[in-house]
LUMZA-241784 format. One line per 2 residues: their letters; for each residue x, y, z of N, C-alpha, C. Coordinates in steps of 0.05 Angstrom, whole numbers. Example, Ala and Ser with C-alpha at 12.3 -4.5 7.8 and 13.67 -1.06 7.14 Angstrom:
AS = 264:-114:156:246:-90:156:264:-66:156; 257:-45:142:273:-21:143:258:1:157
This chain:
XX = 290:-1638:389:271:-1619:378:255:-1632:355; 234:-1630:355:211:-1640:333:226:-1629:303
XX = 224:-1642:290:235:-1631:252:212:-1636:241; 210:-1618:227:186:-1610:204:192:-1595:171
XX = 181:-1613:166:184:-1604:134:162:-1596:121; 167:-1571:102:147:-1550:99:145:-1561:71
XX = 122:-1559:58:117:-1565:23:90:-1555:13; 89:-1546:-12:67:-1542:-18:58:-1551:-54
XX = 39:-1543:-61:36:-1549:-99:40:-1522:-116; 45:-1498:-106:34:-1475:-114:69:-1471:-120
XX = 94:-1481:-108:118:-1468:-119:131:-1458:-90; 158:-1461:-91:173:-1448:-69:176:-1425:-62
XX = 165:-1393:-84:175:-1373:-73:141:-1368:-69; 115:-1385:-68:93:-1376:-56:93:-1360:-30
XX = 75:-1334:-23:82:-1333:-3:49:-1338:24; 46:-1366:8:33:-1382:37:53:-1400:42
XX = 71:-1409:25:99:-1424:39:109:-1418:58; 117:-1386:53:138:-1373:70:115:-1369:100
XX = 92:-1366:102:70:-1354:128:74:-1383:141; 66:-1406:127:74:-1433:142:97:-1439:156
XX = 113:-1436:133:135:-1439:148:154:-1424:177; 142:-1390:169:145:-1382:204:124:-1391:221
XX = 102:-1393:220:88:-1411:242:97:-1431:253; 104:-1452:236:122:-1477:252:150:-1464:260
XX = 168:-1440:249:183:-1428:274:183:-1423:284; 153:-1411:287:149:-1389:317:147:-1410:336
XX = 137:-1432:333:121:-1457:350:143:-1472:361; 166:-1467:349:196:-1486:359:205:-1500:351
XX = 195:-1501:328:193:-1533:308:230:-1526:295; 244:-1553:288:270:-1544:269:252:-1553:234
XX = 248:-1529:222:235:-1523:206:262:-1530:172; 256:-1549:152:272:-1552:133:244:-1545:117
XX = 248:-1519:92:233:-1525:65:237:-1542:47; 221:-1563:36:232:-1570:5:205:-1562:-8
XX = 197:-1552:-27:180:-1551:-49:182:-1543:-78; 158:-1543:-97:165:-1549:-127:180:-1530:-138
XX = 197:-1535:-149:206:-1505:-161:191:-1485:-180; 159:-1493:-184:138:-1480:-194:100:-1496:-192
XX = 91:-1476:-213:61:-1488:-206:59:-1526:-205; 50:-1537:-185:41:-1561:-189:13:-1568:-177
XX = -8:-1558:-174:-31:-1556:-174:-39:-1574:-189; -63:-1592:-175:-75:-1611:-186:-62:-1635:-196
XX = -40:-1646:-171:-20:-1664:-190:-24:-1689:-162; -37:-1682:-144:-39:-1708:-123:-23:-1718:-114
XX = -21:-1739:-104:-2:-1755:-97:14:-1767:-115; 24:-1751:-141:38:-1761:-173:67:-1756:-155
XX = 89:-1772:-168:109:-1782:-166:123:-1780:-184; 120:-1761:-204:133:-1737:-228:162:-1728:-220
XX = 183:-1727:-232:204:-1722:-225:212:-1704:-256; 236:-1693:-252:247:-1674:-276:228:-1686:-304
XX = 223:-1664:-313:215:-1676:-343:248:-1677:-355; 265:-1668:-353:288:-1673:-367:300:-1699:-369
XX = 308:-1711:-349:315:-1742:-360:311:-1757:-323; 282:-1747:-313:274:-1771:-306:288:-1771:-274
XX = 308:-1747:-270:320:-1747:-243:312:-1723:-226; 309:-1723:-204:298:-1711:-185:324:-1684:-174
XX = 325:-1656:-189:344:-1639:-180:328:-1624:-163; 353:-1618:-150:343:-1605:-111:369:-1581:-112
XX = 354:-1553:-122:370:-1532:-123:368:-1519:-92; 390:-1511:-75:390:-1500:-53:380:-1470:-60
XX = 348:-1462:-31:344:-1435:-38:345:-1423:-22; 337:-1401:-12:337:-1380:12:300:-1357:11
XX = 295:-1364:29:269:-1352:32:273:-1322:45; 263:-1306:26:273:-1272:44:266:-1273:69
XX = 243:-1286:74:233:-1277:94:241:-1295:122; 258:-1313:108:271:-1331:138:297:-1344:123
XX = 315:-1323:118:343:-1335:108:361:-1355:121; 343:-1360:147:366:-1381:165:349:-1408:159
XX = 331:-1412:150:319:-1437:151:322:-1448:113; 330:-1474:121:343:-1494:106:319:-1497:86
XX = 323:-1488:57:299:-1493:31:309:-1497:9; 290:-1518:-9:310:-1534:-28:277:-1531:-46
XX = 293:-1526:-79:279:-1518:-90:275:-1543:-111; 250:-1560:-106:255:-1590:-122:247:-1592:-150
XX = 258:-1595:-163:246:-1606:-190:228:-1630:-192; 205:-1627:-175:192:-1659:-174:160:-1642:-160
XX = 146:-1666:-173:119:-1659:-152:108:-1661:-124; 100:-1650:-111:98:-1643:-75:97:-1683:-67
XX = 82:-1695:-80:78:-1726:-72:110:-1726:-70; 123:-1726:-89:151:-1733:-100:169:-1720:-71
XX = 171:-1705:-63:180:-1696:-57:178:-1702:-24; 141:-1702:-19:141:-1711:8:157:-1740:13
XX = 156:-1769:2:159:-1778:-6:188:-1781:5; 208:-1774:-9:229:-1758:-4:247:-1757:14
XX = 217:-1735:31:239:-1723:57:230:-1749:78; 207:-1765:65:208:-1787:90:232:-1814:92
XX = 234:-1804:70:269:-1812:72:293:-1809:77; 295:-1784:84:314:-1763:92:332:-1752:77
XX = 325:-1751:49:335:-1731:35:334:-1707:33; 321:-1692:54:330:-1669:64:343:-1658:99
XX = 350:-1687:107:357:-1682:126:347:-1700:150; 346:-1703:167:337:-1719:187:312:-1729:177
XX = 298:-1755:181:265:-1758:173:246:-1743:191; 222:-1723:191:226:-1708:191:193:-1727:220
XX = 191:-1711:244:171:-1716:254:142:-1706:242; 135:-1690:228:110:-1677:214:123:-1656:188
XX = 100:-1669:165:94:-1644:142:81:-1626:143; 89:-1616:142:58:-1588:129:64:-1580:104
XX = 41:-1587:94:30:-1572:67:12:-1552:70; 24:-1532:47:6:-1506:40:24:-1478:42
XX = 8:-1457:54:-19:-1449:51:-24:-1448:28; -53:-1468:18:-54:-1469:-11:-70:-1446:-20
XX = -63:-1436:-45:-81:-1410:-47:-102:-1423:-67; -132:-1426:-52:-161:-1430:-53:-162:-1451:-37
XX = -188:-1460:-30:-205:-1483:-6:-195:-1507:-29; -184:-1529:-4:-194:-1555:-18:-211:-1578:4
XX = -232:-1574:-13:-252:-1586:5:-273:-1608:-9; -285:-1626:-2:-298:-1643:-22:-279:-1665:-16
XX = -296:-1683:-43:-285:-1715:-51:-251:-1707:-62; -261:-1679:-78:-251:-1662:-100:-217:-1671:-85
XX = -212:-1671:-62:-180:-1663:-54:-171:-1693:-57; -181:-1710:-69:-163:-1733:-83:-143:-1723:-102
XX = -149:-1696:-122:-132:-1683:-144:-108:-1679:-130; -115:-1653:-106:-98:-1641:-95:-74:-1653:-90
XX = -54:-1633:-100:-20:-1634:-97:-16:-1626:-63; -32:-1608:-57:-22:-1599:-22:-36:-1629:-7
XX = -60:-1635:-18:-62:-1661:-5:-48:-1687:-10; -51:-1688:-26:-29:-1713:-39:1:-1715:-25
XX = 4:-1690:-23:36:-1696:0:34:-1704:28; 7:-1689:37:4:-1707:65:-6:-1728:70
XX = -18:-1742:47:-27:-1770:52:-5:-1786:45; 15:-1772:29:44:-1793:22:53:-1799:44
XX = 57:-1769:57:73:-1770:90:61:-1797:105; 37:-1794:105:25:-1818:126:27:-1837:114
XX = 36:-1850:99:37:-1876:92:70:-1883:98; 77:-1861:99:109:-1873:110:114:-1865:132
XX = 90:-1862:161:102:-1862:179:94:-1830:190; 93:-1811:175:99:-1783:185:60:-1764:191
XX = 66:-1759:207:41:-1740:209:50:-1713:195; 25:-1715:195:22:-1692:168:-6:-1672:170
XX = -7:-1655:153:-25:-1637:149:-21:-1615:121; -46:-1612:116:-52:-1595:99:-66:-1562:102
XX = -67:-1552:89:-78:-1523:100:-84:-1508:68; -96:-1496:77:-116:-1480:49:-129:-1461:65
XX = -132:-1435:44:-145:-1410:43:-165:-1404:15; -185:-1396:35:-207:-1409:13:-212:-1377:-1
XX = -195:-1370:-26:-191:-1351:-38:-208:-1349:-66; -212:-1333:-76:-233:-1330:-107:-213:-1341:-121
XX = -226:-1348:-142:-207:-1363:-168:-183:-1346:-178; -208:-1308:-184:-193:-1282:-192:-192:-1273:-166
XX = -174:-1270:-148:-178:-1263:-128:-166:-1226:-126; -181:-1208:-117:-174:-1181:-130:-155:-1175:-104
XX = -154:-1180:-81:-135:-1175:-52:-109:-1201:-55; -92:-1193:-42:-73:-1208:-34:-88:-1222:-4
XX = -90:-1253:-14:-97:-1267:14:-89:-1262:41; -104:-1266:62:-102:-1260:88:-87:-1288:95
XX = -58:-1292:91:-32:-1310:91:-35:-1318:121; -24:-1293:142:-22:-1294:167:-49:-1297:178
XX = -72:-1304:175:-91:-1313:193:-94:-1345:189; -93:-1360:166:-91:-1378:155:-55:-1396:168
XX = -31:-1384:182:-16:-1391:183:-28:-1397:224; -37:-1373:231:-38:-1376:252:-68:-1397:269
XX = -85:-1405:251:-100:-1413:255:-85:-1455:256; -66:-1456:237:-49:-1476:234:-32:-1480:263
XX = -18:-1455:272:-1:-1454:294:-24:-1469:323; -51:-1450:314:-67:-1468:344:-76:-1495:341
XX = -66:-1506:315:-81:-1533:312:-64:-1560:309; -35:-1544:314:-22:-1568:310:-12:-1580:339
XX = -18:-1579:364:-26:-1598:380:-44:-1618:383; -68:-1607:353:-82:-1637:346:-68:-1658:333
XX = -54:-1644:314:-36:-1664:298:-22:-1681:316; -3:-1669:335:11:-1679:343:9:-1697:366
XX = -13:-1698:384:-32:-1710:396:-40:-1730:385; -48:-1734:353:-68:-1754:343:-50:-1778:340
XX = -54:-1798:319:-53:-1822:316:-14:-1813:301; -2:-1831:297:20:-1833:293:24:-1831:257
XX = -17:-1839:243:-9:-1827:208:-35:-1814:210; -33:-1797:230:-56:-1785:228:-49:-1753:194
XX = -75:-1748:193:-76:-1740:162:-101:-1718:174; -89:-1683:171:-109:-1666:180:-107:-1639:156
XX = -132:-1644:143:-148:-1634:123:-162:-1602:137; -141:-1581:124:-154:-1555:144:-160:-1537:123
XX = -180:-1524:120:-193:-1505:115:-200:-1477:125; -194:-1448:117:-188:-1427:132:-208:-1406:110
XX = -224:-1388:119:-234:-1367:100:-209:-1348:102; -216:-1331:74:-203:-1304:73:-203:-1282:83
XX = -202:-1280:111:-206:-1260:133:-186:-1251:154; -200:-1227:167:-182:-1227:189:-185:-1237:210
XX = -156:-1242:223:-165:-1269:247:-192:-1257:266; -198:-1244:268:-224:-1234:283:-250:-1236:279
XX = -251:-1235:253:-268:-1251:239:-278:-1284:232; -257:-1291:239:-263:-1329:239:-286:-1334:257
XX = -298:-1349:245:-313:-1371:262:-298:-1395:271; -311:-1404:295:-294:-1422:309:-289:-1450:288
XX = -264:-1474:292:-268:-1489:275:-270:-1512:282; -287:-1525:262:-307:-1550:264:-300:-1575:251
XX = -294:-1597:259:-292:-1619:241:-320:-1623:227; -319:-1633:205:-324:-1631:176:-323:-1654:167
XX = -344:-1668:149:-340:-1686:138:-348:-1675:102; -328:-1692:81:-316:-1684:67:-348:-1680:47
XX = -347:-1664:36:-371:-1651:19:-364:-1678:-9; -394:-1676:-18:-388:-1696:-46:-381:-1683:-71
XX = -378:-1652:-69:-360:-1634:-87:-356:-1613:-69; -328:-1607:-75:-326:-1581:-75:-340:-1548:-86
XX = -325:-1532:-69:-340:-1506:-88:-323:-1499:-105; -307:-1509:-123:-297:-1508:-136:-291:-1533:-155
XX = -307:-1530:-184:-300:-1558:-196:-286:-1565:-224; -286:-1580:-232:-257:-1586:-247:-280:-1588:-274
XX = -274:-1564:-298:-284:-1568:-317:-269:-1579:-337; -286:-1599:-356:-266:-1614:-374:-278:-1608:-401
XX = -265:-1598:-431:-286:-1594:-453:-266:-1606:-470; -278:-1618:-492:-260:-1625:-512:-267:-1607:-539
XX = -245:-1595:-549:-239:-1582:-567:-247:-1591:-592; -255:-1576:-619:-266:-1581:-635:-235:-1597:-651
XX = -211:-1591:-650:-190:-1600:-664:-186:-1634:-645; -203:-1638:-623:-195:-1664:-606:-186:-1658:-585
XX = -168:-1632:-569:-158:-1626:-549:-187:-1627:-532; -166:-1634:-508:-183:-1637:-484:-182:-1608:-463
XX = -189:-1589:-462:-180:-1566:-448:-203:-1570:-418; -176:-1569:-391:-193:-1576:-352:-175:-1543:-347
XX = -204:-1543:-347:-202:-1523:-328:-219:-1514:-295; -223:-1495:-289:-234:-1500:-258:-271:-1479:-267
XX = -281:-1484:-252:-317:-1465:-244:-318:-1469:-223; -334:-1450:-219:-351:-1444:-181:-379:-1463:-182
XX = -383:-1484:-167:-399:-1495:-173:-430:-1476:-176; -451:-1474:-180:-476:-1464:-172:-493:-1479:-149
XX = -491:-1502:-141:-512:-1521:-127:-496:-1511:-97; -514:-1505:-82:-520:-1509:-48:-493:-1524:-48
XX = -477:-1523:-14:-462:-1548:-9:-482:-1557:12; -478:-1586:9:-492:-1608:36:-485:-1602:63
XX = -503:-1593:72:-510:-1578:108:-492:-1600:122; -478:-1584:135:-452:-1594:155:-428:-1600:142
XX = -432:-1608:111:-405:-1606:102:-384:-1589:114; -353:-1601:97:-332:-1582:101:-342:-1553:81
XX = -344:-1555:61:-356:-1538:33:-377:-1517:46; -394:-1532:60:-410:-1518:78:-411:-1498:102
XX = -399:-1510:109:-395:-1495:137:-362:-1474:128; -350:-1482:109:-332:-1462:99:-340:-1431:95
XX = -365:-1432:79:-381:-1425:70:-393:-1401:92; -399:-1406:111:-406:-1395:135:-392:-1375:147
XX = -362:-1388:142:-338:-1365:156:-325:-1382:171; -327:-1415:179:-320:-1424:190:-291:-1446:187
XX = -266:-1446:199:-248:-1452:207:-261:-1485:194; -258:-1503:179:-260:-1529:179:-239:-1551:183
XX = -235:-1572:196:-216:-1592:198:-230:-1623:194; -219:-1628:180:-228:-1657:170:-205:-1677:179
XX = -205:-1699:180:-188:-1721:188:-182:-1745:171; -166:-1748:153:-167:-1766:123:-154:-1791:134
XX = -160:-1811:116:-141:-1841:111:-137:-1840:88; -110:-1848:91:-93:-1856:67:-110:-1887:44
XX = -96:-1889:26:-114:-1912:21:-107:-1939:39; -131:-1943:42:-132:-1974:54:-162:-1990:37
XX = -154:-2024:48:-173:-2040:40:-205:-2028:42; -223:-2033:29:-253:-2041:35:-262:-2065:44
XX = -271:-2060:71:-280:-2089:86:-314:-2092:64; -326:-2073:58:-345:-2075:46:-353:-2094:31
XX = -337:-2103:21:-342:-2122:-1:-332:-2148:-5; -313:-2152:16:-304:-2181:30:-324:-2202:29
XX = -309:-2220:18:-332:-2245:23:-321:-2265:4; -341:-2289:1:-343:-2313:-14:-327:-2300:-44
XX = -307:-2301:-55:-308:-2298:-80:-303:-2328:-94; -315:-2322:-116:-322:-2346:-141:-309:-2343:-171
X = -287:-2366:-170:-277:-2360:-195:-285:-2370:-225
């Protein structure tokens, strides 16, 4: 049976964790949780472990909503953690991650920050296919997100994953709707911002206070940002880091 390990940045009792994680049960998958034991948003592919002295605690949890499936509540960040399970410290190494459902779009250059991304690009560098998933929610969002359209839109797409390249890396994007409402979904190439951007001010005492804005500028026609924008389902296809052939050549010392 395929094993899959569920993770996200937003915390273990999120409940786009818990919508993910029955999707890959409903699908057949042997489904293990590990994620943060709170907010880790905007932490990437960081490799953060306990702030207490530096060691990685893994409290056993139970998800109401699927008490039979195996979830471990980590003291470490989603990188940390993916990381991890490609080791098999939660259990078998695992055939695919999924990250998410993150609550808001990560779309842009911008998902280099991202904690839900940052765990699936860890996965692929050790071997594991992976994916990410996001619901592209208001900052203040006044409804409880549409979880289950965003879980099930994941359920029809992971025969791409699993199909694709062996580190393949799939960047998904979902509006806040009901599944009837989707537009069909489109690969995407990655916007040069997001609609959502990372504000940074420094304080009159020297503090640096980042926080987030809605951008104002258009997104670039065909973008992911773009076509999000529309109503549409987006999937993007990432690499982990690798070389630049770009700039190869003669060097002179």
């Amino acid at each position: 049976m395929t094993t899959v390990v569920i993770t996200n940045d937003d915390g273990i009792d999120s409940p786009g964790l818990a919508a993910l994680a029955a999707a890959a049960v409903a699908a057949g998958y042997d489904v293990v949780v590990a994620a943060p034991l709170g907010e880790s948003s905007g932490t990437s592919a960081g490799l953060t472990a306990a702030a207490q002295d530096r060691r990685v605690i893994t409290k056993e949890h139970t998800l109401p909503s699927l008490p039979d499936v195996p979830a471990y509540a980590v003291d470490a960040h989603p990188g940390l953690i993916s990381l991890a399970a490609c080791h098999g410290a939660f259990g078998p190494v695992p055939d695919m991650l999924l990250s998410g459902i993150n609550r808001g779009a990560n779309v842009g250059r911008a998902v280099l920050h991202s904690g839900t991304v940052g765990a699936a690009l860890t996965a692929s560098i050790n071997g594991v296919r992976s994916l990410a998933v996001s619901i592209d929610v208001a900052l203040e969002p006044t409804d409880e997100p549409h979880w289950t359209t965003a879980a099930g839109v994941v359920a029809g797409l992971l025969p791409v994953l699993v199909d694709g390249l062996p580190d393949a890396v799939l960047n998904i994007n979902v509006p806040d709707t009901p599944p009837a409402r989707l537009k069909e979904a489109k690969w995407a190439p990655l916007a040069p911002f997001g609609s959502v951007r990372a504000r940074v001010e420094r304080a009159e005492d020297g503090a640096i206070q980042v926080g987030s804005v809605v951008g104002d500028e258009a997104p670039e026609p065909g973008s992911d940002a773009a076509l999000l924008a529309e109503g549409h389902v987006t999937v993007t296809a990432l690499r982990s880091v690798a070389e630049d052939g770009r700039m190869q050549g003669t060097l002179t010392a």
